[in-house]
C-alpha positions in Angstrom: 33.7 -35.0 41.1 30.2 -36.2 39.7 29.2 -39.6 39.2 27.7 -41.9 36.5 25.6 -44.2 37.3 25.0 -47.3 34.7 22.0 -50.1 35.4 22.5 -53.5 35.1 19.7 -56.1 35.2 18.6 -55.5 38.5 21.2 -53.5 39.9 22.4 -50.1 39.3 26.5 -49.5 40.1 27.4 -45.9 40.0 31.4 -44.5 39.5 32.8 -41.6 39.8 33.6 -39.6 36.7 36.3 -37.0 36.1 35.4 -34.0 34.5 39.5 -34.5 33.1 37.8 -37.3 31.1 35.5 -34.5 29.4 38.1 -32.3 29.1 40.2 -34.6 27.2 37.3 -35.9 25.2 36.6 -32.6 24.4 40.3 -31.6 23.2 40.5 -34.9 21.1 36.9 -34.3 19.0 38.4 -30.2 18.5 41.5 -31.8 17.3 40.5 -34.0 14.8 37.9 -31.5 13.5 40.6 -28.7 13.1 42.7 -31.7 11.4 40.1 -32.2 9.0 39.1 -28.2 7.7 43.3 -28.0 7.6 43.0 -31.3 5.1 40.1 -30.1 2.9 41.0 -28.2 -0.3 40.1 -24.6 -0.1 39.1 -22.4 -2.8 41.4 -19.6 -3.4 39.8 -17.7 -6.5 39.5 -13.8 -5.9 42.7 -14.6 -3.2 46.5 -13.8 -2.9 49.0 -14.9 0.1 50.4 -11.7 1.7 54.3 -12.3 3.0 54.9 -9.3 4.4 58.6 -9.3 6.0 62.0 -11.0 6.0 62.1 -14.3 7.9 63.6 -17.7 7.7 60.2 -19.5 8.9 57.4 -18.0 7.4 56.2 -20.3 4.3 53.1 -21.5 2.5 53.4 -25.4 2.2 51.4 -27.4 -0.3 50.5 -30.5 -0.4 50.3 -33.1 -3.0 50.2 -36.8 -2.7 51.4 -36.9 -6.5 55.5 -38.0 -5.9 56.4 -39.0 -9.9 56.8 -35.8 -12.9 58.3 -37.0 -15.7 57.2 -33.3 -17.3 56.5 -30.3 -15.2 54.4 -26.7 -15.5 54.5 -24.2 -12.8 52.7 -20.7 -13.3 51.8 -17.9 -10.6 51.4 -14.6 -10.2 53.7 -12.5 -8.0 54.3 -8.8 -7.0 57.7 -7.6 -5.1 59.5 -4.4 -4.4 62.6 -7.1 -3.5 66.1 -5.6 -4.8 67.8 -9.0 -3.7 67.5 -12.7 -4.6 64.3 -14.2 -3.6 62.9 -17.7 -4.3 59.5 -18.0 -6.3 58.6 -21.8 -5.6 60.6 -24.1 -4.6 59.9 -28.2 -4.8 62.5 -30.7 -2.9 62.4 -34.5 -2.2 64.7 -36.0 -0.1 67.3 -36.6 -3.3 67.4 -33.4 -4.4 66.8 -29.9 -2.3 66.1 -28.2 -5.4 64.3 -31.0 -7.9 62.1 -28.2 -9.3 62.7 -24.1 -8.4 62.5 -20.9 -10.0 65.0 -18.3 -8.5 65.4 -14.5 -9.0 69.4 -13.8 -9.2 68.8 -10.2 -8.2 72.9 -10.3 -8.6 73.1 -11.0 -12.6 69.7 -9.7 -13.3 68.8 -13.4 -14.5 65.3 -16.1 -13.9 67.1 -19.9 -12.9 64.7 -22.6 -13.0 67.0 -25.2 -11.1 65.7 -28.9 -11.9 67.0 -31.7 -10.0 69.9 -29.8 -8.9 70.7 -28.4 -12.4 69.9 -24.9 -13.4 70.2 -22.1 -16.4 69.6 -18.8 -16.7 67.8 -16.6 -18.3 68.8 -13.0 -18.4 67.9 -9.8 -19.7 64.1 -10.4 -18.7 61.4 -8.0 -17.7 61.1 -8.6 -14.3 60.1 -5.1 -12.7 59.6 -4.7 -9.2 56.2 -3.5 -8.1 54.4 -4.6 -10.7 52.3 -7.9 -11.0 54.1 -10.5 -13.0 52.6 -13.8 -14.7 55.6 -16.3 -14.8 55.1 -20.0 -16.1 57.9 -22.8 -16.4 57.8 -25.9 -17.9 60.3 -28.8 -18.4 59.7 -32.2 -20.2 62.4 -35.2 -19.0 62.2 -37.2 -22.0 63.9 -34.0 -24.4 65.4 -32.2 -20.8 64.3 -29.1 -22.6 63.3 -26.0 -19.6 61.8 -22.7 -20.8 60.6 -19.6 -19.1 57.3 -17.7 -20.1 57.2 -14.1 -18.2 53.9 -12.3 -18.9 53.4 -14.2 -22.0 57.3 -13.4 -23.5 58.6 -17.3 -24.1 62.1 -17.0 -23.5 64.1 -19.6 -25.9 64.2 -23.5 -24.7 67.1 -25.0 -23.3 68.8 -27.9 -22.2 68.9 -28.7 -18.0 68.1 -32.8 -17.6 66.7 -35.1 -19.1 66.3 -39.0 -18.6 64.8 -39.5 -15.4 61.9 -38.2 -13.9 61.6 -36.0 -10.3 61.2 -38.9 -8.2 60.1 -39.0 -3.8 58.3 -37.8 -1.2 57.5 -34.6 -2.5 57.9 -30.8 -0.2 56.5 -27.6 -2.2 57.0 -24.5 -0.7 55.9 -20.8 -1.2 57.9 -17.7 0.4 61.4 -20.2 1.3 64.0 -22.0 -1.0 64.2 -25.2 0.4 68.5 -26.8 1.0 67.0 -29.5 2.5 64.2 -31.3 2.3 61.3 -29.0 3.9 64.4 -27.0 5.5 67.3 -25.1 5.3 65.9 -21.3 4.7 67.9 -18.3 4.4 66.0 -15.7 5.2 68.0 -13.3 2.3 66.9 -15.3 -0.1 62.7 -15.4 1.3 60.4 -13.8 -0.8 58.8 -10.7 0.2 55.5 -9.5 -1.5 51.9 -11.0 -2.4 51.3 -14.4 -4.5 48.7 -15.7 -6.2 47.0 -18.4 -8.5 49.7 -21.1 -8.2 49.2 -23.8 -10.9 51.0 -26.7 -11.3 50.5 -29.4 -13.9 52.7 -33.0 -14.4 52.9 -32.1 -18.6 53.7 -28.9 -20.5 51.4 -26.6 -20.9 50.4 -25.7 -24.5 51.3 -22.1 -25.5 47.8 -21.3 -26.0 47.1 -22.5 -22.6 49.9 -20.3 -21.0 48.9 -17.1 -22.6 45.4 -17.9 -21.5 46.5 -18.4 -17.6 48.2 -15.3 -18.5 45.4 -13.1 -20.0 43.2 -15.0 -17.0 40.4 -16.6 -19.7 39.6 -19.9 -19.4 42.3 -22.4 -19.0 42.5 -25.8 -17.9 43.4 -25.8 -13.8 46.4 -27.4 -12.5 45.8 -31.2 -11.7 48.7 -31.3 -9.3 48.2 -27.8 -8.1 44.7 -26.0 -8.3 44.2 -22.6 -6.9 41.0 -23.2 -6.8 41.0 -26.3 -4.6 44.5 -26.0 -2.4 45.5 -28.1 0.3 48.3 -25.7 2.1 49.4 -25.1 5.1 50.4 -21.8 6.4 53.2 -21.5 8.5 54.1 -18.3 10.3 53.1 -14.5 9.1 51.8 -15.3 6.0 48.6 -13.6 5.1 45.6 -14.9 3.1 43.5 -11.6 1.7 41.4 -10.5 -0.9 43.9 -9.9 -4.0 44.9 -6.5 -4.7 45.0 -5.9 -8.2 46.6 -2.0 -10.2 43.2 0.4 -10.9 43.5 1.0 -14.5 
């Protein structure tokens, strides 16, 4: 045990010092400055998040201190081999597990976009396995109108919920459908694959827009969600890599 000595006026009085102290000193500066790189935005572009097997744990969770949508816009990019259900994203507050989600019924060959605990279903879509799809949502409160853009196809608009807007402390998740609030995973209905260039915006998108996201020209970034400036946390084996595009 060392000692450190401190003078006084006249007098110097020396105590012993712990090298615990250091330790702990130590273990309290790496903490806070792994706490801050995990709560700066990161820039994604060029990226894709790998989820490479079946679990009930393994999730990408994003963060947003935005807790009010009165209109919604989700698109991302996603390739699977799945021949099962499987979540796409999935946004629960602590009213509603599943206030905003799209959901592959592997079953009925149909898209659901579930919005505050309401859903529809879209069926006969395009939605090939191993092949990258563009998929875009939107949903507006005030007409309660949904509708479903897969690789630039609109599907028709229809009626979920309208009135009241997606309201609370707000849980988005990537690779788990939330039936609880940050909770409740099945692991048969995980997704299993690579995903990439997750936008979210709190209005509908413009057609023009989407098909731009879609054709990946220049379109305005999510301002709730931004690829290119992401606050996430990865939980489990999810993988962050360089994305892997077809060679044409």
């Amino acid at each position: 045990m060392g000692k450190q000595c401190v003078q006084n006026s006249t007098l110097m009085h020396c105590r012993a010092h712990s090298p615990h102290t250091d330790f702990k000193m130590l273990f309290l500066l790496a903490l806070l400055v792994l706490t801050g790189c995990a709560a700066s935005p990161q820039d994604l572009s060029g990226k894709m998040f790998t989820f490479p097997q079946e679990t009930n744990t393994a999730c990408v969770k994003l963060n947003t201190s935005q807790q009010t949508f009165s209109a919604v816009t989700v698109c991302h990019r996603s390739f699977t081999d799945l021949k099962r259900d499987h979540v796409l994203f999935s946004l629960a507050t602590p009213a509603s597990a599943n206030d905003y989600l799209i959901f592959w019924d592997e079953t009925n060959k149909e898209m659901e976009p579930h919005i505050k605990d309401r859903k529809t279903e879209y069926g006969r879509q395009d939605y090939k396995p191993n092949t990258w799809h563009s998929i875009c949502s939107t949903w507006d409160s005030d007409s309660g109108l949904v509708q479903l853009w897969i690789d630039g196809q609109p599907s028709i608009r229809k009626f979920i919920s309208s009135g009241s807007s997606i309201r609370g402390s707000t849980i988005i998740i990537l690779g788990q459908e939330q039936d609880s609030h940050g909770g409740g995973f099945n692991v048969k209905q995980s997704f299993v694959g690579m995903m990439s260039d997750v936008h979210m915006w709190d209005y509908v998108l413009s057609p023009c827009e989407i098909h731009n996201y879609v054709d990946e020209h220049n379109f305005t970034p999510g301002n709730v969600l931004n690829w290119s400036a992401l606050n996430l946390q990865i939980i489990g084996r999810v993988l962050l890599e360089e994305k892997v595009m077809t060679c044409h």
